[in-house]
C-alpha positions, 0 to 999 in steps of 0.5 A: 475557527472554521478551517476543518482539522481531519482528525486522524491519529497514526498509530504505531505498532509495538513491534516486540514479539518473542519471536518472528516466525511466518504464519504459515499452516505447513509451519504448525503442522511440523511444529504439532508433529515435533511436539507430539513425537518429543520425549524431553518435556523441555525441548516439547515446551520449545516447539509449543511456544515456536507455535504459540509465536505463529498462532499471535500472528493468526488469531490473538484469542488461539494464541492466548488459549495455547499460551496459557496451556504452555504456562502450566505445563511449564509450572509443572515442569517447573521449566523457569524458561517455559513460564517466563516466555508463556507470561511475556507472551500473555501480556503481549497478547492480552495487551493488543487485544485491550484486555488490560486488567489480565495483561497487568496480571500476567505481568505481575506474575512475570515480575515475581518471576524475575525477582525469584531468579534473579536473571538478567535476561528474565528482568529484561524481558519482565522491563520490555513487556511493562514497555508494551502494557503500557505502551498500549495504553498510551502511557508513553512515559512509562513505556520509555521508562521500561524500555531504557532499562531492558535494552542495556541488559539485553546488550549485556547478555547478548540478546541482538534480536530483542535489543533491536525489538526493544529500541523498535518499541522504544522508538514508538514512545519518542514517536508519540511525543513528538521526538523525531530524532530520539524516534529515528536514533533507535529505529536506526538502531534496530534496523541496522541490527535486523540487516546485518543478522538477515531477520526479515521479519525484525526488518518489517516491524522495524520499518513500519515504525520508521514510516510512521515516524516519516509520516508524522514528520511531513515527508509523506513519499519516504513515508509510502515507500516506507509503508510499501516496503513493510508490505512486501518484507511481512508478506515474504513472512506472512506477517499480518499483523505488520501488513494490516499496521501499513494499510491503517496507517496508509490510510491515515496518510491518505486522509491528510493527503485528501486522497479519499477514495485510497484512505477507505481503501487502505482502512477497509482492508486494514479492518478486515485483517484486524477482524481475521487477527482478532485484534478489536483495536486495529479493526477500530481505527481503520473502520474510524479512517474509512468513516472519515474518508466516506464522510469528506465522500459525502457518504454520510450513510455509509460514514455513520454506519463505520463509525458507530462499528468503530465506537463499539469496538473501541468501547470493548478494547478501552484502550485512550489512542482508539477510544479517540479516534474512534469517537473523534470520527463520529463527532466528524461525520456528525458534524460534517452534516452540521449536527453540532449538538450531537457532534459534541458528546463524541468529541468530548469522549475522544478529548476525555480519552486522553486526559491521562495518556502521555501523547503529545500530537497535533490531533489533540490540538484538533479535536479542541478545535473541532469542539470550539467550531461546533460550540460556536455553532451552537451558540456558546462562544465563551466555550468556543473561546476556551476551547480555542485558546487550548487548541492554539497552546497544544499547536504552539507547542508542537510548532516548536517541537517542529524545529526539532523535526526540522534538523532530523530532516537535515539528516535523515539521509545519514545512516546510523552507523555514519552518525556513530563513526562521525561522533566517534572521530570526534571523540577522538579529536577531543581525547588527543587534543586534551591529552597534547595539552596536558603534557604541553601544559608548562609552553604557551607556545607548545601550548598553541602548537598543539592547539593547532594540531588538535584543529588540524585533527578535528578538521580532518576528521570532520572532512572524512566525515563529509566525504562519507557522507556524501559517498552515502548521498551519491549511493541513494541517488544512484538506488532512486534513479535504478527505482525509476528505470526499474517502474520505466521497464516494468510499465514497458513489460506491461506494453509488449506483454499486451503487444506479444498477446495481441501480435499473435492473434493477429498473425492468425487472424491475418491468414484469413485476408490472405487466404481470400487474396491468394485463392481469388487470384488462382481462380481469376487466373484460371477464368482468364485461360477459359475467356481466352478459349471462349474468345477463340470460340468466337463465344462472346456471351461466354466470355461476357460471363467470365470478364463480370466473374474476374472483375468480382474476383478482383473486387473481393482480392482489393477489399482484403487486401485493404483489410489485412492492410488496416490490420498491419497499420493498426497493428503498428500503431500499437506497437509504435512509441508513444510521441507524447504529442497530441495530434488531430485524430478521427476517434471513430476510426481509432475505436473501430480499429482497435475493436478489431484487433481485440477481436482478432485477439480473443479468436487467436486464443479462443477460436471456438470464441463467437460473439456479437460485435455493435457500433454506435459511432457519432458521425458528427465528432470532428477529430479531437487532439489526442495522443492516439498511440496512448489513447488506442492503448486504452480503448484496446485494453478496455474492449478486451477486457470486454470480451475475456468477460463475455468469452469468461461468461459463456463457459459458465452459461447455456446456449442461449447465452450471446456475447456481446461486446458495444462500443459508442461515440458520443459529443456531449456538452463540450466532450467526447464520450467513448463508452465499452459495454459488455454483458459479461460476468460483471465486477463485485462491488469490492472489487469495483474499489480497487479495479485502478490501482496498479497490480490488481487484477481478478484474472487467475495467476499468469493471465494478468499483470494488473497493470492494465487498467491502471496505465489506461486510468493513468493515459486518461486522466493524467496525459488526457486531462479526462476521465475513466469511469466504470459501471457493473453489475455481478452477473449482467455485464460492465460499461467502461466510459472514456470522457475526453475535453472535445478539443 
């Protein structure tokens, strides 16, 4: 009873829309221009549902503003097409927004529409967008009902774009009742009809679906590439809505994975598209995921504060799926806080949510089990005890929907097309051993000859099968090994990108040492042909005087010379494969250098660049067993950060402004503390969320590949076992602080 269930639903995106167009503005502004200059009121109506298509993708409230324009214009027209696309696209609309009632309008009034004309293609569209109304509102038998007859009229007109858009969609309802491999079959489907007719923006839809379906089923890595992949295929075509599905479910991945701070990031960036699309519901969810995030953070200010947003959006949309995560979240930082008594209405609503709704998911089972813990708390045990035995009959029951979820994992790895080429082969076998026993029917002995032979058959048809199968085997562990070279490589980039910057400061910065060499040594020579004529003179006071010059001379010719040769080793220190291997290292010394070579760095591309350098270097750490290859990489990273920061801030400041750049050393309590202080432009508070994750960067484009910060927290936190931590202020300046086991 007191195990502690993250309640977290994963939703699913009904990937049917009209079309799949990019969001882009130079997109509406040609389709404005081709619907004011086009005479043919048909072709006019085209272009404005082509741009209604954009608008969905932008903002719901324009798209259902232009669509209801586009739906009278069509009546008066009396163009049948214009008013059947205008009304599919209305109860899309109207459906993502939460707005029920008007979607079931429009539906009706497309309904009508079909049994009026009587088309194929009409009543599939009218079947597919039943599919969505009730979809959305979790009535997933219906949804499936619709679905299965849409997608056979589809294929009889010929329709592949929305016959994969409906099996995407179709795939969802499967989904949501726990049949993984129905889910699977249809995704498959469509995916296999999104590639081989190039639409990428299908393709998008369809596989944030699939990650869905991976992530419900365990497999957590096929889940993320999945995710990921989605992410860069909507952002070719500008799909935000497909974009912001992957970052809320990213989020909810990364609740159950107990990766806290990426579920709130991934949820907070999901709330912030669903608010720009307008889509109320997604914004609900992801503020519910980032709530529950803050409150497992112990942020239970800023959990609370999410979650009261999220029930009241939820409250607007009514839709069962975000009505329970919504208040099953507030029930869970309330109860987080051990508020039992308050917990309980929340829980009760979210349980309530979906009482009517056809979900079949472990979070259901949850929320009982939230609920009985907090009536246990409160002194009711016979609720507590009903509430469990509820719990444990919806965990029983997905338990043995698990075993259906274990034989799809068997054959994830197969592609559809194989599945459907290894039913047919055995179709084939079955067909030819009926037809041999019919003909043989009067032979017991032709009888079992041919017996034999249809074995035969079917045993070389599934050999076939095994071979294909394994050849598609063989081809996606060639695809895994190239994705690992590729991240090998691009890390590598990210080293010699760092090495080709700081090489050419170096090469300028090292002139200067060189330069001191070659002129004290032309001076002393020339002092050495005087002390000779003054050693011919007989004038030893004079030549007394030019030996002390020669031997200043020198002095300063040996601590350059020293200087560039610190320069050069520390140069190759940096530019030298890291061994792995940790080894006995004087971190001052390490740091020193390092903050040296930033600074050569920063004054080859700035050379107007002056700022004031400070040390504070504990004398009493002994050297600590680090890879310094790595860790120099590291504190180099770090302090040009430091000065790109300070050198960014004096553009913008007056004279009186003096950067400053401070790195210190200290043992405390069984560990090593290496700390970069700046007073540059700082780091906003959004910003300071992301700073670590790989590809983020404020740098402008071409100034930064993002991966900087990343690999240090990597080097630090992972080769290191030790931590990264940051400290900012906009405006006044940042601390980066290294902490290292002392030994």
């Amino acid at each position: 009873m007191k195990k502690q269930i993250i309640i977290n639903i994963t939703l699913g995106l009904m990937a049917f829309a009209p079309a799949y167009l990019p969001a882009q503005t130079p997109a509406i502004d040609s389709l404005n221009r081709l619907i004011r200059t086009e005479t043919d009121n048909n072709i006019r109506i085209q272009h404005m549902l082509a741009k209604a298509d954009h608008l969905a993708i932008i903002n719901l409230d324009s798209a259902i503003s232009y669509n209801l324009i586009i739906l009278e214009e069509s009546k008066r027209a009396h163009f049948n097409t214009g008013q059947e696309e205008a009304l599919s696209k209305l109860v899309y609309n109207y459906s993502y927004q939460g707005n029920s009632s008007l979607a079931q309008k429009q539906l009706n009034e497309l309904k009508l529409l079909a049994y009026r004309l009587k088309d194929s293609g009409t009543f599939a569209n009218y079947y597919a967008s039943a599919g969505i109304f009730y979809g959305m509102q979790s009535k997933y038998d219906s949804s499936i009902y619709f679905y299965e007859k849409a997608i056979p009229l589809y294929e009889k007109i010929g329709n592949q774009e929305r016959t994969a858009q409906s099996a995407s969609n179709l795939a969802i309802g499967f989904q949501q009742q726990s049949n993984y491999p129905k889910a699977l079959y249809y995704q498959q489907k469509s995916l296999k009809i999104q590639e081989e007719t190039g639409n990428i923006s299908g393709e998008a839809y369809t596989v944030v679906n699939m990650a869905n379906t991976y992530h419900n089923m365990g497999d957590n890595q096929r889940a993320e590439n999945y995710f990921l992949r989605a992410i860069k295929l909507a952002k070719i075509k500008h799909l935000i809505n497909v974009e912001l599905y992957a970052y809320t479910n990213l989020s909810g991945m990364f609740l159950n994975l107990k990766l806290w701070q990426k579920a709130y990031d991934y949820g907070m960036e999901a709330a912030k598209l669903g608010k720009q699309m307008g889509d109320k519901g997604i914004e609900a969810a992801s503020l519910s995921k980032a709530a529950v995030a803050k409150a497992n953070q112990q942020a239970y200010d800023k959990a609370m504060a999410l979650s009261q947003q999220a029930v009241t959006l939820a409250d607007t949309v009514k839709q069962p799926i975000i009505m329970q995560q919504a208040y099953s979240s507030m029930g869970f930082v309330l109860k987080s806080q051990k508020k039992w008594k308050q917990a309980i209405p929340y829980y009760e609503t979210a349980m309530a949510s979906f009482k009517n709704a056809d979900m079949f998911i472990e979070e259901n089972g949850s929320i009982y089990m939230e609920l009985s813990e907090c009536y246990e708390n409160i002194g009711n045990s016979a609720k507590a005890l009903e509430l469990y035995k509820q719990y444990t009959l919806v965990a029983d029951s997905v338990h043995n929907r698990n075993n259906i979820q274990k034989a799809t994992e068997l054959t994830m790895n197969y592609e559809f097309e194989k599945k459907e080429q290894a039913k047919k082969v055995k179709q084939d076998a079955i067909d030819e051993l009926n037809r041999i026993r019919m003909i043989a029917l009067g032979s017991g002995l032709i009888l079992s000859l041919i017996i034999i032979i249809g074995a035969a058959i079917g045993y070389r048809g599934k050999q076939r099968a095994n071979i294909q199968l394994k050849n598609q085997k063989n081809e996606i562990e060639r695809a895994m090994l190239q994705l690992k070279e590729a991240q090998s490589q691009l890390i590598q980039s990210e080293k010699m990108a760092s090495l080709g910057e700081l090489t050419a400061g170096i090469a300028h910065e090292i002139q200067n040492p060189l330069n001191f060499v070659n002129n004290f040594s032309e001076v002393s020579i020339e002092l050495i042909d005087e002390m000779k004529e003054q050693i011919q003179n007989h004038d030893e006071p004079a030549t007394a005087e030019l030996a002390d010059k020669v031997a200043n001379n020198l002095e300063k010719i040996i601590h350059h010379g020293h200087r560039a040769d610190s320069i050069v080793k520390g140069m190759l220190l940096h530019s030298r494969s890291s061994s792995g291997i940790k080894e006995p290292t004087d971190i001052n010394h390490l740091a020193d250098e390092f903050l040296r070579l930033a600074f050569h760095g920063i004054r080859a591309k700035d050379p107007a660049f002056n700022g004031k350098i400070e040390t504070d270097y504990d004398n009493s750490i002994q050297k600590i067993n680090i890879i310094p290859q790595d860790m120099g990489r590291v504190i180099l990273n770090l302090i040009t950060n430091a000065f790109y920061a300070t050198n960014m801030r004096k553009k913008q400041s007056d004279a009186s402004y003096v950067p400053t750049v401070k790195i210190q050393t200290r043992r405390l309590n069984g560990k090593v503390e290496i700390k970069v202080t700046d007073n540059g432009t700082g780091i906003s508070e959004k910003d300071m969320e992301k700073i670590f994750q790989p590809f983020f960067t404020t740098k402008p484009a071409g100034e930064g590949t993002g991966l900087g910060l990343s690999m240090s927290y990597d080097i630090v936190t992972g080769l290191h076992e030790g931590k990264l931590l940051v400290k900012s202020k906009t405006g006044e300046g940042t601390s980066m602080i290294i902490i290292l086991p002392y030994n």
